[in-house]
C-alpha positions, 0 to 999 in steps of 0.5 A: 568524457561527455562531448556534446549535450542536448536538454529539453526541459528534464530530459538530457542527451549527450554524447562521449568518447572513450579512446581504445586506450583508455578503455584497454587500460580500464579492462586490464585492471579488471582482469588483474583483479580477476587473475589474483583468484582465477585458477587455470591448469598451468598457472598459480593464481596470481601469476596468469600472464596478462596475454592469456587473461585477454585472450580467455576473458577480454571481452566481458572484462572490455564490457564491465570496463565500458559501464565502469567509464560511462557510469565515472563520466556521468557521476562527474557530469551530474556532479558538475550541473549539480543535477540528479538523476530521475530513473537510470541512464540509456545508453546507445554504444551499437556502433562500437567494435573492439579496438576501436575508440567507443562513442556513444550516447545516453539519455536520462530525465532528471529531477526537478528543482523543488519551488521555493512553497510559502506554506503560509499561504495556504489556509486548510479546513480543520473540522472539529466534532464535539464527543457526544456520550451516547457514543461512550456508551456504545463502545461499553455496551460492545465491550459487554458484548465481546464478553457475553456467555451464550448460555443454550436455551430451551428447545421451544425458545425463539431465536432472536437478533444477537441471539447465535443459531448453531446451524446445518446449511446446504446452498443450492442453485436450481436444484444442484448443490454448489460448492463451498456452500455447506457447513455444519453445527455452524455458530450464526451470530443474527444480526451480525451481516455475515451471511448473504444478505436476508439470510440471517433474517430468516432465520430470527423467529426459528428454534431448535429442531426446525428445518427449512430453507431460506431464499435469497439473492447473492449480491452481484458484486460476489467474489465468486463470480459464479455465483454473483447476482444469482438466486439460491436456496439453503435448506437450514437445519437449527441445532440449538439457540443461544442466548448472549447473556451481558456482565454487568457494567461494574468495576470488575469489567473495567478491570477485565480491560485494564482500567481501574473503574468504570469512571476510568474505563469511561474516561479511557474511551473518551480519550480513544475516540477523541483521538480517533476524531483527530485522525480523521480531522487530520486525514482531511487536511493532509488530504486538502493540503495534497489538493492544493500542492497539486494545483499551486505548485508548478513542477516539470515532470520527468517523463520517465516516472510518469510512464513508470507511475503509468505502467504499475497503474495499468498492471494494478488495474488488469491484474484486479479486474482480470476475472471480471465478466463481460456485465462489468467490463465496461464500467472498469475501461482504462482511460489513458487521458484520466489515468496519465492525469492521475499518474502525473498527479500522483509524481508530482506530490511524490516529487514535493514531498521527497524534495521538502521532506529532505530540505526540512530534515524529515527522518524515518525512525527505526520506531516509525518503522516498527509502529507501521509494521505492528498496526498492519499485522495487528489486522491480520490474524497471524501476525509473525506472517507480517513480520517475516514478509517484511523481513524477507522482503526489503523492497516492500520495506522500502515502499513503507518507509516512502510512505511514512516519510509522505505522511511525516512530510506532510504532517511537517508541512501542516504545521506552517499553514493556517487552519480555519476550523469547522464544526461537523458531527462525527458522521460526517467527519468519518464520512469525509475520511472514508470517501477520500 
């Protein structure tokens, strides 16, 4: 049992005492159960004396019992102060021999106890957009596309933006060819960025049969850091150019797509990007109520989460500008005054949103669970990767399921206060959305 206690704020110290006898009489259950399946030369199993189980395995059974009471007078502690833990215990028993009674001493933070939040009091911004129809049309004009035939053109046609070049290409620096910057027969869709930067561009106005190089700059932010911000030279030989021809926009595409008519599929993409302007708005106020909770709501902080928070931080931050050069080292410094005061930030909406979430009877369904995991390998393109990955890994598990639970939190906790609405265009609106 604990003997003596010292608080400062969330952090606790207390001491306890564990007699000799107390602690023998714990070890010699532990080996009672152990001596029912034990098996020794000489003996039945069940039937190993008590003498020859102490002597052959007192020890580590003394050291199981040891962590055994200490963890019974802690739960009973908690239980008492009606606390809770914030990280696990410490425990300091390096005086101890055996025989003898063990004192010793563990150190924990605890949780802090939620302030009662007027939610009430709180106004956020709800920013509206109005559907402009020019937007419409684009999404039917990209649905052409995605169904577009390229039909091979004559050998004196002249390739256009949109149009694909069927290419040969071979990158060099100086004069020496580079790896990973060769391809054959390769489809370029002009127009489509997917090349450096000014690449495509010179290839527009070329035809089938001509051969010449293309100059260009890699971008000093390249992945390849080999490669980043230097000048290159790709000699560029056109097989063929084709031409995307477009379906017409009819009853018959809106049916390829699962729609009954073009006035349904127009009316199924209105309903799309409305929604999409929801999500947006809404990101925005779940992102103004995080700033506000943040600054209105005082909350002591286990240290012992911030550090823990501060340490992923660090090793987040080393391991993503670990092959970064010298030119850029500067630009990416830990700053551990900013970084504790992100680390301390990001703790305290954790701690509010766990704390109100239970409170207010927020739950994680199976459903939310598999919604997640189907919106994440939809962007991948062998989904069954993310499937097993989280099948296999139940720590990641874990971490989505504290995510939505945030998110469901915070939707719950959106719709207690009050909104003041905002009329933005749809630019602006996605622009806010990106930057937070």
């Amino acid at each position: 049992m604990f003997k003596k206690e010292k608080v400062k704020d969330l952090h606790y110290s207390v001491n306890g005492l564990i007699t000799a006898e107390q602690l023998q009489a714990a070890a010699d259950e532990i080996l009672t159960e152990y001596g029912k399946k034990a098996k020794m030369p000489g003996f039945r199993p069940g039937h190993i004396p008590m003498s020859v189980l102490r002597q052959k395995f007192n020890t580590s059974a003394l050291s199981e019992a040891i962590d055994k009471l200490m963890n019974q007078d802690l739960t009973t502690y908690t239980a008492e102060k009606k606390i809770r833990l914030a990280g696990s215990p410490k425990a300091d028993l390096s005086k101890w021999e055996i025989g003898q009674d063990v004192e010793y001493t563990m150190e924990f933070d605890i949780l802090p106890t939620l302030p009662a939040v007027d939610l009430e009091k709180f106004t956020v911004v709800k920013k509206v957009t109005k559907l402009d129809e020019v937007e419409v049309e684009k999404s039917l004009e990209n649905i052409r596309r995605s169904r577009s035939v390229a039909e091979k053109q004559s050998d004196e046609y002249i390739a256009q933006k949109d149009d694909t070049a069927v290419i040969d290409f071979t990158g060099f620096i100086g004069d020496t060819a580079f790896p990973g910057g060769a391809g054959q027969k390769h489809h370029l869709i002009l127009g489509s960025g997917s090349f450096i930067p000014g690449f495509e561009d010179q290839v527009i106005g070329h035809k089938a049969g001509d051969e010449f190089d293309v100059n260009v700059k890699f971008p000093s932010d390249y992945h390849a850091t080999d490669l980043a911000g230097k000048d290159a030279r790709f000699a560029v030989k056109v097989h063929e150019v084709r031409h995307h021809v477009l379906p017409e926009l009819n009853d018959e595409l809106a049916k390829s797509v699962g729609q009954e008519s073009v006035d349904a599929l127009r009316e199924h993409i209105r309903k799309l990007i409305n929604e999409q302007y929801d999500e947006a708005s809404r990101r925005d106020m779940r992102n103004e109520l995080l700033d506000i909770l943040a600054d209105k709501v005082k909350l002591d902080l286990p240290e012992v989460l911030v550090n823990q928070e501060l340490e992923m931080a660090k090793s987040e931050h080393e391991h993503t500008h670990a092959h970064c050069g010298d030119d850029c080292k500067d630009d990416h410094k830990w700053d551990d005054k900013k970084e504790r005061a992100d680390a301390e930030r990001r703790v305290k909406l954790g701690l509010i949103l766990a704390e109100w979430g239970t409170q207010n009877k927020v739950e994680v369904t199976r459903d939310d669970l598999q919604q997640a995991i189907w919106a994440e390998a939809s962007r991948y393109p062998d989904p069954k990767q993310v499937f097993e990955f989280y099948n296999k890994n139940q720590n990641a598990l874990a971490m989505l399921r504290g995510m939505i639970f945030e998110r469901k939190a915070l939707d719950a906790m959106l719709e207690h206060v009050k909104t003041k609405e905002k009329s933005v265009k749809a630019e602006e609106l996605f622009k806010q959305a990106e930057v937070r």
